[in-house]
C-alpha positions in Angstrom: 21.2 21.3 7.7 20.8 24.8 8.1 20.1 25.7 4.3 17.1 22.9 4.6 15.8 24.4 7.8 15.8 27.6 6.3 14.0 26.6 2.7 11.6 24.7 5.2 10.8 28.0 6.8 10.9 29.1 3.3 7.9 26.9 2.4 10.0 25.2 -1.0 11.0 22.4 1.3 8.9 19.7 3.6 10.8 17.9 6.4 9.9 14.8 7.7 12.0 13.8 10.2 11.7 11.9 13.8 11.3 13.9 16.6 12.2 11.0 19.1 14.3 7.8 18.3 12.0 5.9 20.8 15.0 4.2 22.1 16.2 3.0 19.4 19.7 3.1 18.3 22.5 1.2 16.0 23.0 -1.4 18.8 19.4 -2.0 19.8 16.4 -2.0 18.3 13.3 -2.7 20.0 9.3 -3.6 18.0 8.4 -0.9 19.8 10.5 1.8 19.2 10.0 0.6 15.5 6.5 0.4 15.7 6.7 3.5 16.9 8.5 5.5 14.9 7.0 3.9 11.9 3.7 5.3 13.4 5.1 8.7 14.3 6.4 8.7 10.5 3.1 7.5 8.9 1.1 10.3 10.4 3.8 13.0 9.6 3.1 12.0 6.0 -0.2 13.3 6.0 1.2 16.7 5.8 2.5 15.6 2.0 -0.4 16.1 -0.3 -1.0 19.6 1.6 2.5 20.6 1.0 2.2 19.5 -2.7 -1.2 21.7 -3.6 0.8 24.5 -1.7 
């Protein structure tokens, strides 16, 4: 974790990775916490194509 945190800082990597788990965990699982982290995780993609000209 460390190495990818430090190639993140680098620039050579892009980490998309929830910041919350909404609630959710192995034994439950809520439509909203999954609705919500799928919408936390579609707008953390927008960061992709900027990354990839970079």
């Amino acid at each position: 974790m460390a190495l990818a945190k430090e190639c993140e800082q680098d620039g050579r990597v892009l980490i998309l990775a929830p910041e919350s788990l909404y609630g959710l965990n192995t034994l439950s699982k809520s439509f909203e916490g999954l609705e919500c982290m799928y919408r936390a995780g579609y707008a953390a993609a927008e960061a992709i194509p900027a990354f990839l000209k970079s």
